[in-house]
N, C-alpha and C positions, 0 to 999 in steps of 0.2 A: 543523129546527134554526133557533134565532134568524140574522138577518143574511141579505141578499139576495147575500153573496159569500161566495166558498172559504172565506178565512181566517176568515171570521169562523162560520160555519157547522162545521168542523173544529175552535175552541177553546173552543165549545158542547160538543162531543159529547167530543171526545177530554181524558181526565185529564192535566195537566202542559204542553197547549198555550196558548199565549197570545197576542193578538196586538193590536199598536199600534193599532188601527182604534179608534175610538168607533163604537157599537153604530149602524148604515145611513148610516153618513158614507160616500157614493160618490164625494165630493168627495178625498177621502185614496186617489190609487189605490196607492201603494205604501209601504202599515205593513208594520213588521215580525213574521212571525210565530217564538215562540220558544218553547223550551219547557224544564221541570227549570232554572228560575230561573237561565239564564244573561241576562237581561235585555232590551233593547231595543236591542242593537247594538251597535257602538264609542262608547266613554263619550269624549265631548267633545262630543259633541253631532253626530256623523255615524253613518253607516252603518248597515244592517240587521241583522238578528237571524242568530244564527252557525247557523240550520241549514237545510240544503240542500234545496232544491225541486227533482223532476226534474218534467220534462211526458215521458210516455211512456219513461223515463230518460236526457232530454237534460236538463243542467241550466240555470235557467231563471235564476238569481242571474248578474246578469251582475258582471264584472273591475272594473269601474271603481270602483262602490261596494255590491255585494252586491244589490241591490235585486230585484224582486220583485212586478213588476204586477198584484197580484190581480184588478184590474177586469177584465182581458184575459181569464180563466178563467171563461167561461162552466160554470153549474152544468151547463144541461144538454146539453153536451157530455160530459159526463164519466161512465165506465163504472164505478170505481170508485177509490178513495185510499190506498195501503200508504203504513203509518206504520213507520218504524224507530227509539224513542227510544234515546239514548246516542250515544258517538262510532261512529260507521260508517266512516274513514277507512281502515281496511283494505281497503275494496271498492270504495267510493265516491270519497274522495280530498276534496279543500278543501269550505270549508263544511262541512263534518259534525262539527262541534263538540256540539251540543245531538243533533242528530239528524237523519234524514231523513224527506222525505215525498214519496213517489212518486205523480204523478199521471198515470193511466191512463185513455185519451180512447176514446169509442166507437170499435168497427171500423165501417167503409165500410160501408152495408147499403142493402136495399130498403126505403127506410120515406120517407115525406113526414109533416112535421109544422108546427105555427105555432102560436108562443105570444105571447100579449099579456098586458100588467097594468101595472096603471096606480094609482096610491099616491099618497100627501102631498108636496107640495112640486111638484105635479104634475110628476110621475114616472112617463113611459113610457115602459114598455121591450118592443119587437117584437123576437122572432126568427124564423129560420124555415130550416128544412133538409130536404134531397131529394137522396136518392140512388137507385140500381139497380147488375143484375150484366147484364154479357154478358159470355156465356162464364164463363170464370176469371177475371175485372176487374169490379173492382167502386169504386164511384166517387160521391162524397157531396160536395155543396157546401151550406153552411151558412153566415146573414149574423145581423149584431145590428145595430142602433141603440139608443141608452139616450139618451133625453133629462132633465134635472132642472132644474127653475128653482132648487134649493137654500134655503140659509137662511145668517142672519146669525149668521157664527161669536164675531164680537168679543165682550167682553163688553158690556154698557150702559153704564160707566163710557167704555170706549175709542173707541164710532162719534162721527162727526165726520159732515160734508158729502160726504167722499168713502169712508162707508165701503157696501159692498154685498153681495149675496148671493155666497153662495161656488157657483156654479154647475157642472153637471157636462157633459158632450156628449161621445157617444160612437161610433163606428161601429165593426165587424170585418167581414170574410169571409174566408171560408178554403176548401181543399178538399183529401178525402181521398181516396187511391186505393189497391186491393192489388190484386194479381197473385198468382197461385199458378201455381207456376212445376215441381209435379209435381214428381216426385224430389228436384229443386234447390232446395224451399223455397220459399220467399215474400217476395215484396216488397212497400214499403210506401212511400208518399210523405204528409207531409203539408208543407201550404202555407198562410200566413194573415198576413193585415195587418189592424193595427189602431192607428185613430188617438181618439186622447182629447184633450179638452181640460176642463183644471178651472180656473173662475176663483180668484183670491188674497184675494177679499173687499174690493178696496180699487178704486180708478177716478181715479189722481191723474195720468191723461194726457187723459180726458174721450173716450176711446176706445169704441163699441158694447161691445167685450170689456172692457175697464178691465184690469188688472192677472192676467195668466194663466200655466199653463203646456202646453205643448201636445207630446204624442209621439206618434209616427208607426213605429211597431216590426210589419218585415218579420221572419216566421219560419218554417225550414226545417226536416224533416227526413224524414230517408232510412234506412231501413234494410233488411236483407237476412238472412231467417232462414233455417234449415235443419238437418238432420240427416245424419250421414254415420258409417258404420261406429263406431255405438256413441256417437258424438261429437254434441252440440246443440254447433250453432255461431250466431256472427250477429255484421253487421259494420253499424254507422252512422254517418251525420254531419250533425251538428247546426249551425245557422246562425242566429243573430240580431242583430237590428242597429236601434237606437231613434236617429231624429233627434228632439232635444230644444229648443224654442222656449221659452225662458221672457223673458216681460217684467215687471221687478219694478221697484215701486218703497216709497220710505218716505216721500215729500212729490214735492212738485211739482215739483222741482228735485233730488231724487238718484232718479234715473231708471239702469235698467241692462238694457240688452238682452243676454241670453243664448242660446247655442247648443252645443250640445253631443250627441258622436257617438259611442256606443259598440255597438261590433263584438264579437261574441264567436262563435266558432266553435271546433270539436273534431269527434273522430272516434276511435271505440270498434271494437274489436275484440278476441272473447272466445270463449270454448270451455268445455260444460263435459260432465264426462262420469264413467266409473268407474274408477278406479286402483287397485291391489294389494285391491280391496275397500272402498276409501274415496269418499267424493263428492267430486269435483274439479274446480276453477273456476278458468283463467288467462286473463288476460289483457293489453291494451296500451293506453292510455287517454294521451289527446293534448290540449290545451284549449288558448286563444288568444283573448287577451283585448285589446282596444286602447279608448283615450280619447283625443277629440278638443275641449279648450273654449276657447269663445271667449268672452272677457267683454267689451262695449262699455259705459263707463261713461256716452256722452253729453255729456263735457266734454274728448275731445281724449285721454282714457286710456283704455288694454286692458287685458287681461290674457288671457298664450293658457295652456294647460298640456297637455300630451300627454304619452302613456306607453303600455307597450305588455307583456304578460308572455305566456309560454309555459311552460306545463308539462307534463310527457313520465311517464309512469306506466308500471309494469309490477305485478300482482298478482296473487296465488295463493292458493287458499282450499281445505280440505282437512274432510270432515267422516266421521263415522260411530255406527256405533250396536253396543253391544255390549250383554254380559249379558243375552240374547235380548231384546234393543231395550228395556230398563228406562233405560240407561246412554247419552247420544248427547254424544259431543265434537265441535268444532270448532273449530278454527284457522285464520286467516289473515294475511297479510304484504302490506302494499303500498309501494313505491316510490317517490317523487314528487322532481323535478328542475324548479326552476322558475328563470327568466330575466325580469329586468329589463329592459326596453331602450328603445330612441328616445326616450328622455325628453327632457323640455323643459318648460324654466318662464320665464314670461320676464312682469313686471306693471310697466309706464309710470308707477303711482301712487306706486313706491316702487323709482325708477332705480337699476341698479347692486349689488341687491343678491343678487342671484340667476336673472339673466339668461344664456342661453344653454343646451346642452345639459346634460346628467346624467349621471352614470357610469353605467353598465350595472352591476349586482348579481346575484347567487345564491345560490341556497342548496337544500339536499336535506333529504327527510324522508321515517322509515321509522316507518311504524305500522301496528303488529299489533294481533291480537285473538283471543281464549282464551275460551271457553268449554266450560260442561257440564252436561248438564240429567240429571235421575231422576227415572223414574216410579214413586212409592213404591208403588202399587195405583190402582184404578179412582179416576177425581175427583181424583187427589192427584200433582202433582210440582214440582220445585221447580228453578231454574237459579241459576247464579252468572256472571259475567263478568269480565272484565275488556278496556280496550279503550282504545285514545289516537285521538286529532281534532287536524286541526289548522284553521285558516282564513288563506287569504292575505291580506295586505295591501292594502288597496283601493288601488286603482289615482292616485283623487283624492286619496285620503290623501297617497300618497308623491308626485305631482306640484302641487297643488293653490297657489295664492299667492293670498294677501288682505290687504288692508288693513281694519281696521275701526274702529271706535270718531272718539272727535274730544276732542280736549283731552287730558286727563291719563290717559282710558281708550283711547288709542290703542291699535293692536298690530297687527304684522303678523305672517304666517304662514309661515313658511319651508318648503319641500319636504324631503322627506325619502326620498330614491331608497334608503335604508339598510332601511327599514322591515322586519321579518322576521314568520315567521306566528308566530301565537296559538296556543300549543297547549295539549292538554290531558289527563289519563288522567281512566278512570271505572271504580269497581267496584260491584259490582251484584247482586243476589239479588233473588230474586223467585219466588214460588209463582201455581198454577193450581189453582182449586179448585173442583170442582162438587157439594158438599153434597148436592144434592138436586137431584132435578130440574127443569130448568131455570132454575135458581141458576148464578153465576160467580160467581167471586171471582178478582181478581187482583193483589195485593197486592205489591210493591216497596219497594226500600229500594234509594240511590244515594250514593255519595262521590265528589266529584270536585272534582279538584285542578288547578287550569290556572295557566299561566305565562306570560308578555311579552305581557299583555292592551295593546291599544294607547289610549295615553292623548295629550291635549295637554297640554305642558306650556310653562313658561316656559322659555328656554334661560339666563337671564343677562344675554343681551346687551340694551342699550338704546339703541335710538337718536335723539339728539335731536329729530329731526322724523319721526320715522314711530314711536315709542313702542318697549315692550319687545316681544322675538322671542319668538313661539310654534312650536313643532313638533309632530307628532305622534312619537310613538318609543314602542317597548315596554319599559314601564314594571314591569306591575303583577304579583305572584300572587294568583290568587283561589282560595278555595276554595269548593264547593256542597255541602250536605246534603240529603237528602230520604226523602220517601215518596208514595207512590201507593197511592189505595186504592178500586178501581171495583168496583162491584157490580153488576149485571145480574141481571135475570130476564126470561126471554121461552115465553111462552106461548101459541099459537094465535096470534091477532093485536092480542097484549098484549105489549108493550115497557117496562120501567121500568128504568130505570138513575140511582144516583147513584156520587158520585166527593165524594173530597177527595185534592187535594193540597197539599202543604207543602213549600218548601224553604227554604231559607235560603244567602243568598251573604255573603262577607267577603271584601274587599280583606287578605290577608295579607303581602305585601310591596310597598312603593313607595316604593325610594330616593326618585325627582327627585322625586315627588310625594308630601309629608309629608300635606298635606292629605285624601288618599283612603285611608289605611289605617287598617283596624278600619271600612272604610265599605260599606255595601251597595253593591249595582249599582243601577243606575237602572230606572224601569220594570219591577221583580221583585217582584210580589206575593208575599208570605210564605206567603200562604192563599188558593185556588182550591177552593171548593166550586161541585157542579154536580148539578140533578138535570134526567130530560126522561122525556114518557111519551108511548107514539105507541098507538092504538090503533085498531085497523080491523072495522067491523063493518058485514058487507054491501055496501052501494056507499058509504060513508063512513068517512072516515076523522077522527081530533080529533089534532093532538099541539098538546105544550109543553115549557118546558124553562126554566132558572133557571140561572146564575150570578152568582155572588159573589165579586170578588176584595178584599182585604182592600190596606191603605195600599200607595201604591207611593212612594219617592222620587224627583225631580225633577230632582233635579242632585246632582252627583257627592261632593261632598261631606256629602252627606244632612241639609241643614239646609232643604229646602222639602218636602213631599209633595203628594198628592191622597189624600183620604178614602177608605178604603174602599167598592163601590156596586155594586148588583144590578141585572143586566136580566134580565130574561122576556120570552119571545114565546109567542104562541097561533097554531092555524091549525086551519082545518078545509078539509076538501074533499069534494068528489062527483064521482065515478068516472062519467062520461055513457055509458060503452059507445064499443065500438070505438077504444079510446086516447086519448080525449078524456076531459079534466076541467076542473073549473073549481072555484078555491079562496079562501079568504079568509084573510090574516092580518095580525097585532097585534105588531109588533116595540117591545123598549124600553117596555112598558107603566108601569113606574113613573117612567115620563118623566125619567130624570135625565138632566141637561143637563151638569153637569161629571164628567168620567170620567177620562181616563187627561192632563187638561190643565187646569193654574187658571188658564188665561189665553185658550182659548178654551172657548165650547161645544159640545155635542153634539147632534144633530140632533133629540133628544126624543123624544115617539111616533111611531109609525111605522106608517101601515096602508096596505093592500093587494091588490088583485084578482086575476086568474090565470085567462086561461083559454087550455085548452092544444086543439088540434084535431089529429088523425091523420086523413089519408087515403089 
């Protein structure tokens, strides 16, 4: 699939996903990926996309503002991607507004491998992994470096003297371990750091690096499976933690050093097994989320903000199959209790107006989900749903303070420790169809209706030298429409699949904000077509693949867009024998340079080497 990353490689293939990236921008490590036109994140211009990433099923969207570092997800690390579209908060918990996407990382094993390629904008990216067992342990270490000299994102109109490439530089290593621990199960550890730095395009401190930002993100995780009298059980806990460097500036003289520290950690404990003849799933899910930011403006003013949440889960999920297995229901309930705390806002630019600690807040949320599927005969059955999500409130959201603007566009930003989640129901139908042999058809159709979508707004208040107050507060309802329509045939080592999807979003209620109702979401294409064909014959392989997303709007109140635009990618490869290959490919062929932004560009074409070695 087109795209040298996750996301972008996953909103090639899969119908209804989308994602903020422009087509081998490595420079963008964290776009949002979304999907069934809930859009590009919190509308004011922060946050990522409402649907939930697990790595191994730790989730990977960290408290502070949802985010999601794709560049960290090495492709080939990964064994394989469960996708869940629609709200999944019954099981899953925050974040699963749109849906989820589980990502599942190779087991520990006996293999050595090294891969090089080397691409436009001289782009090299080495990696390389080696693992063995002794005994019952078995034990894999795996490193990356990506280097990119990048390209110049501004438009022509906007470079100056200090404007420059938007550069990428990357490093990781990690290691993985299990134990099989006979009767008791098995255990697992994984371990990995990884630091990026992507330059901002601009050099107005006349610095080697010019204008960047740079994160440094340690991550853990533990878990402990097993089996015990009828019972699968398994208990984990997850750990991450990104120190964030940014130095920004907009001229030579508004210079602004940033740092910023967000922690997030949790710990899962589940069971699942057979009740009165039913499949049965409970569990206790715990997460803990903290931000830490410092702003240095360079002229004698800060700004700190901190904040801190917890939420405490309990959920139950109950399924079966009747009318000799024609007939399968399912039901499940989950529990969520979440806390506000140690907040703090405190900005020197604009004394006095919101300085000092923040109340502590709560709030609870119960979301279930229904379904039930039939299999009318061979090739044919069809499900319906129904199902609510919620997503929390970012963290920077409810702490966050700025001053921005100068003259009569001043504004400052007020905290809002009030903030409450987003939530949302979806209902759903959808058929499985296999006509013929090896034909799919799987066709859908989704409603869904969400409520206290978080917006910025004006408060009213104005004050003479620091301008009018902005908040963030849950403002909005939105509703979505859609359909999904993917088609697949697979033959020997013939692959062809297209897709179209369509949805449509409306702002349908927003008191404070007259302005946003009757308005689309931002970044929600109305139309996603997509086709790809992989075909392997002998020691060679060709694919490709085409998407087209249709206009997207820009800002919130839907008076800017970007045009609708198609990329395709090509590749071929050759199988060397004994797990080695070597491959070539053509990203972004119809070179479009504006995409999902009319104020920057997109990286253009994109080509590429590959060559992998096992030994």
């Amino acid at each position: 699939a087109s795209g040298s990353t996750l996301d972008e490689k996953l909103a090639a293939l899969v119908p209804g996903l989308d994602t903020g990236r422009a087509a081998d921008d490595l420079n963008d490590r964290t776009p949002a990926l979304t999907m069934r036109g809930f859009g590009m994140g919190t509308q004011g211009g922060r946050g990522q996309g409402r649907t939930l990433v697990l790595l191994d099923g730790a989730p990977l969207n960290n408290a502070a503002n949802g985010g999601v570092n794709w560049n960290d997800l090495a492709v080939e690390e990964i064994d394989r991607v469960e996708i869940l579209k629609g709200p999944a908060s019954s099981l899953y918990g925050s974040n699963s507004m749109a849906g989820v996407v589980n990502i599942i990382t190779r087991r520990p094993g006996d293999s050595r491998r090294v891969e090089a390629s080397f691409g436009t904008y001289n782009t090299l990216d080495l990696a390389a992994r080696g693992g063995g067992r002794l005994g019952r342990l078995s034990l894999e270490a795996f490193g990356r470096t990506m280097r990119s000299a990048g390209y110049t994102k501004a438009l022509p109109a906007d470079r100056d003297a200090y404007t420059r490439r938007s550069y990428t530089d990357e490093e990781s290593a990690g290691l993985r371990a299990a134990y099989d621990l006979g009767p008791a199960g098995s255990l697992r550890a994984d371990l990995s750091r990884s630091d990026g730095v992507a330059g901002l395009g601009t050099n107005y401190r006349g610095t080697a690096r010019g204008e960047y930002r740079e994160s440094v993100t340690d991550q853990v995780r533990l878990s402990w499976k097993g089996a015990l009298a009828g019972l699968d059980w398994s208990a984990s806990f997850f750990g991450q933690s990104t120190e964030q460097v940014r130095e920004e500036a907009v001229s030579t003289t508004r210079l602004t050093d940033i740092r910023v520290d967000r922690l997030d950690r949790g710990a899962l404990v589940s069971a699942s097994g057979e009740l009165a003849g039913l499949g049965t799933v409970a569990g206790l899910d715990w997460k803990r989320g903290h931000v830490d930011g410092y702003d240095d403006y360079n002229n004698g003013k800060y700004s700190r903000d901190i904040g801190g949440t917890d939420i405490l889960s309990s959920f139950f999920q109950l399924d079966g199959k009747f009318l000799p297995d024609r007939l399968t229901l399912a039901a499940g309930l989950r529990y969520d209790r979440a806390k506000f705390y140690d907040g703090y806002a405190e900005n020197t630019n604009a004394p006095g107006f919101f300085t000092g600690a923040l109340p502590e807040r709560s709030w609870s949320r119960l979301t279930p989900r229904v379904s039930a599927g039939y299999k009318y005969g061979p090739g044919v059955s069809q499900y319906v749903s129904y199902a609510r999500g919620f997503r929390p409130a970012e963290l920077e959201n409810m702490v966050l303070t700025l001053v921005k603007g100068s003259g009569a566009n001043k504004w400052y930003q007020k905290p809002n420790p009030d903030l409450g989640p987003e939530k949302s129901e979806t209902f759903e139908t959808g058929l499985r169809l296999n006509p013929l042999p090896d034909l799919y058809l799987d066709p859908s159709a989704y409603l869904t209706r969400a409520r206290d979508f978080i917006y910025q707004i004006n408060t009213g208040v104005v004050d003479p030298t620091y301008g009018a107050e902005k908040m963030y507060t849950n403002v909005a309802g939105v509703r979505i429409y859609g359909l999904e329509l993917p088609v697949k045939y697979i033959r020997g080592g013939l692959s062809v699949s297209v897709s179209y999807a369509r949805s449509h979003s409306r702002v349908t209620d927003s008191p404070a904000l007259a302005s946003i109702k009757e308005k689309e979401l931002t970044y929600a294409p109305r139309h996603i077509w997509s086709a790809a064909l992989s075909w392997k014959r002998g020691r060679c392989s060709f694919s490709g693949d085409w998407t087209r997303r249709s206009r997207q709007f820009t800002d919130d109140a839907n008076t800017s867009s970007v045009p609708g635009y198609s990329v395709a990618g090509f590749g071929v490869s050759r199988d060397l024998g004994g797990g080695s290959s070597l491959s070539l490919r053509l990203d972004n062929a119809f070179k479009e340079l504006r995409q999902s932004s009319d104020e920057y560009l997109a990286p253009g074409r994109m080509a590429s080497a590959a060559l992998k070695a096992a030994f």
